[in-house]
C-alpha positions as YAML, in Angstrom:
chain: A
units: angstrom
residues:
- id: 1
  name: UNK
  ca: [176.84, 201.18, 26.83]
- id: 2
  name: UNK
  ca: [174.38, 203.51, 25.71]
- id: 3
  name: UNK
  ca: [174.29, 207.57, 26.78]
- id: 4
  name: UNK
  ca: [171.73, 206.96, 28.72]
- id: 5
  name: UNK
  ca: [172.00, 203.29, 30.51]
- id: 6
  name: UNK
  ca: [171.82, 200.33, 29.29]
- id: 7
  name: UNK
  ca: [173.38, 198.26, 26.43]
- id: 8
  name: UNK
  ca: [173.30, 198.55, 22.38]
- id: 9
  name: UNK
  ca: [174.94, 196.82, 20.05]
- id: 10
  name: UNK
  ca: [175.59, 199.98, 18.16]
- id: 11
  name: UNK
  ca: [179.16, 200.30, 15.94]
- id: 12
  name: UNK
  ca: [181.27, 203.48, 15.88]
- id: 13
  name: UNK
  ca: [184.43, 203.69, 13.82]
- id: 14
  name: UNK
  ca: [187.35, 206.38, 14.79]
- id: 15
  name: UNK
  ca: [189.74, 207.97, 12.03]
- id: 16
  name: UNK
  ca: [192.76, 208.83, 13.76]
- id: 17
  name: UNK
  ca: [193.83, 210.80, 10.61]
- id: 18
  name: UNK
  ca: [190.41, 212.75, 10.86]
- id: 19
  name: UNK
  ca: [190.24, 212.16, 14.29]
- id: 20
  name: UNK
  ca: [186.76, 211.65, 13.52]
- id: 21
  name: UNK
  ca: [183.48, 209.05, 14.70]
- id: 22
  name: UNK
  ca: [181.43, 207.54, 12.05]
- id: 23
  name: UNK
  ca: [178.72, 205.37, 12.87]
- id: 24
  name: UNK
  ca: [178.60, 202.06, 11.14]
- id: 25
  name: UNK
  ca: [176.28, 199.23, 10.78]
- id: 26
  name: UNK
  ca: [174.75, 197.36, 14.28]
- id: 27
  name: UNK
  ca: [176.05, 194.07, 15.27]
- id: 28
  name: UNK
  ca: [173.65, 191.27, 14.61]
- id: 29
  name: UNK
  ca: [171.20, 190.44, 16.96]
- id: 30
  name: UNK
  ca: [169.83, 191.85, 20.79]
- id: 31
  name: UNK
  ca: [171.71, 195.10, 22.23]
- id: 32
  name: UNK
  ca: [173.34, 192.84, 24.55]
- id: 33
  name: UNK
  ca: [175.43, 191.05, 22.15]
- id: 34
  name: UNK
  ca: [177.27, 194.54, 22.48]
- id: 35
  name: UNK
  ca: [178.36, 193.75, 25.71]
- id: 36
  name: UNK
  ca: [181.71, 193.21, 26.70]
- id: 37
  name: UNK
  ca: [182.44, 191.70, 23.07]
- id: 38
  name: UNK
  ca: [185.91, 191.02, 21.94]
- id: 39
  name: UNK
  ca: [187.37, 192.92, 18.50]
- id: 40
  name: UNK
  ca: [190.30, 192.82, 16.12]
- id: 41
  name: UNK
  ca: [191.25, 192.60, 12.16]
- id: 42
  name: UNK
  ca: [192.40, 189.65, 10.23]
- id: 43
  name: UNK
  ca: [193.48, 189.04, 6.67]
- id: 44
  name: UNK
  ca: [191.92, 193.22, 6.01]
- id: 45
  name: UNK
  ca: [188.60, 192.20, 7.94]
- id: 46
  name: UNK
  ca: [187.13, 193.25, 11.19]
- id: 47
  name: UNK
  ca: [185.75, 190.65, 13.65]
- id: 48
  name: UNK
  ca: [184.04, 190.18, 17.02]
- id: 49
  name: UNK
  ca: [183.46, 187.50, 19.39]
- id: 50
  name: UNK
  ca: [179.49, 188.28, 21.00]
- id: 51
  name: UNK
  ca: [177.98, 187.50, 23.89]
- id: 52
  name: UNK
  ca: [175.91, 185.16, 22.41]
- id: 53
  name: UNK
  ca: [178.64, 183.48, 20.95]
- id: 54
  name: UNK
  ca: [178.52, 184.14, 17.37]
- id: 55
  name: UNK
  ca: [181.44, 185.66, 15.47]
- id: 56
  name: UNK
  ca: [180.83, 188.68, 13.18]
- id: 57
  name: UNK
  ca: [182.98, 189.43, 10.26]
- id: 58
  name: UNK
  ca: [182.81, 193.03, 8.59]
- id: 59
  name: UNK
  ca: [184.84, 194.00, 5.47]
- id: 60
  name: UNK
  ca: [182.97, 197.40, 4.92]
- id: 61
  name: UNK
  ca: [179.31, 196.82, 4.75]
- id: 62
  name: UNK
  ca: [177.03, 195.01, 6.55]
- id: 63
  name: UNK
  ca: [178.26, 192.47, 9.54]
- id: 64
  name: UNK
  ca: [177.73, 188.24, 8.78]
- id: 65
  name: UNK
  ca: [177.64, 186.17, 10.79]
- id: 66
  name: UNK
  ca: [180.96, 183.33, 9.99]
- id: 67
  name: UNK
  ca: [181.54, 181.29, 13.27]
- id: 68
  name: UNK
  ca: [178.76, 180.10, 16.35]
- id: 69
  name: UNK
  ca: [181.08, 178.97, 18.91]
- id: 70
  name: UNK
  ca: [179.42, 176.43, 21.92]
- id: 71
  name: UNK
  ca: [179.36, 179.17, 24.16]
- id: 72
  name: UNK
  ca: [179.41, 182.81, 24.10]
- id: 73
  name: UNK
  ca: [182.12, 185.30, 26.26]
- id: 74
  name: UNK
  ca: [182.34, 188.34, 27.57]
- id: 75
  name: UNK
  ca: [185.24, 190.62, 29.11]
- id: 76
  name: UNK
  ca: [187.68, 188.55, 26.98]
- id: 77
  name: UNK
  ca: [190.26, 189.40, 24.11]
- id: 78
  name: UNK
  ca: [190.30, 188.28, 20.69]
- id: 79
  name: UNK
  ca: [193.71, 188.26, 18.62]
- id: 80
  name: UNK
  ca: [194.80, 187.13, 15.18]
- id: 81
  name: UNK
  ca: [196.74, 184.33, 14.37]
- id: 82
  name: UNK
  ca: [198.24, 182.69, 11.74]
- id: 83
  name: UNK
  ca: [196.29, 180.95, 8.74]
- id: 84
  name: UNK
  ca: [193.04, 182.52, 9.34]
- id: 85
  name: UNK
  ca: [192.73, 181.55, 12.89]
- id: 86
  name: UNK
  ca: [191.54, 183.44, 15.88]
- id: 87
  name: UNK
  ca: [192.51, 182.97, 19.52]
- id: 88
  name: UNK
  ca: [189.53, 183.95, 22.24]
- id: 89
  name: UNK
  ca: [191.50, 184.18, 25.42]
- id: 90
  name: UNK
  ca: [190.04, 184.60, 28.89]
- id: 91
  name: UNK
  ca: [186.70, 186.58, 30.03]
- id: 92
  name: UNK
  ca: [183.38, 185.03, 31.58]
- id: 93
  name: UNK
  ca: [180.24, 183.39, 30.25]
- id: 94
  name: UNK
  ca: [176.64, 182.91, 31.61]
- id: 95
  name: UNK
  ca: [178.23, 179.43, 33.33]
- id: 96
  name: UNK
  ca: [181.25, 180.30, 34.35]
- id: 97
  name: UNK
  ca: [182.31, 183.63, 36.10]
- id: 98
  name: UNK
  ca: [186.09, 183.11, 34.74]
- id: 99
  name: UNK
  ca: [187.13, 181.19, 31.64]
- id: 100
  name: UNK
  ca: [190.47, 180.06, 31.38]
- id: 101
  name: UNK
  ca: [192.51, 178.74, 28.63]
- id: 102
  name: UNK
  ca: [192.54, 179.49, 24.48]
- id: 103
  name: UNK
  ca: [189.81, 178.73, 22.17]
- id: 104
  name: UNK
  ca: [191.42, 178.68, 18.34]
- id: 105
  name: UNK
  ca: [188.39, 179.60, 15.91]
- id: 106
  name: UNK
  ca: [188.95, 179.30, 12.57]
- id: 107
  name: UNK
  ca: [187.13, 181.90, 9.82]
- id: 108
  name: UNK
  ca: [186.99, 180.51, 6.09]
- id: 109
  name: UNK
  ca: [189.25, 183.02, 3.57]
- id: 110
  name: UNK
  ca: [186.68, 184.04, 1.10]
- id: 111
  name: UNK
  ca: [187.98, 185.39, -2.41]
- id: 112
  name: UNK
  ca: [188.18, 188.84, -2.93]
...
């Protein structure tokens, strides 16, 4: 949520050894794809699950789109499995005001 109402799909980092903001680069697409999204790190990289359903990857510069999933969540969690494989858990959508069960995603492993 933004200062002063409303949504943005605006990224801020924290340092705990700084204990310090930095602002990074937006997530792709509207402000509302900012909304209720999903985050965590896999294999070094940083991912989130959107609203609109896409999956961002960012491995320190700008975000890419790597996954569009059939439907988009919100209010859910996102954690890392084995083999790069992520598990969306929970949350709502524009259909249904509770999703239940585990969607596995898989990311490709790109070389370094």
């Amino acid at each position: 949520m933004a200062k002063k109402g409303g949504v943005t799909n605006a990224v801020d980092s924290y340092d705990p050894t700084t204990k310090s903001w930095t602002s990074g680069p937006a997530l792709i697409g509207k402000p509302m794809n900012g909304f209720g999204c999903s985050a965590c790190t896999l294999d070094g990289k940083l991912y989130v699950s959107c609203l609109d359903g896409t999956v961002q990857c960012n491995d320190g510069g700008a975000w890419k789109v790597v996954k569009n999933l059939d439907e988009g969540r919100f209010f859910h969690r996102m954690v890392p499995i084995a083999n790069h494989r992520l598990a969306l858990v929970g949350g709502s959508n524009a259909r249904a005001m509770k999703k239940t069960g585990v969607e596995v995603v898989e990311v490709q492993a790109e070389p370094r």
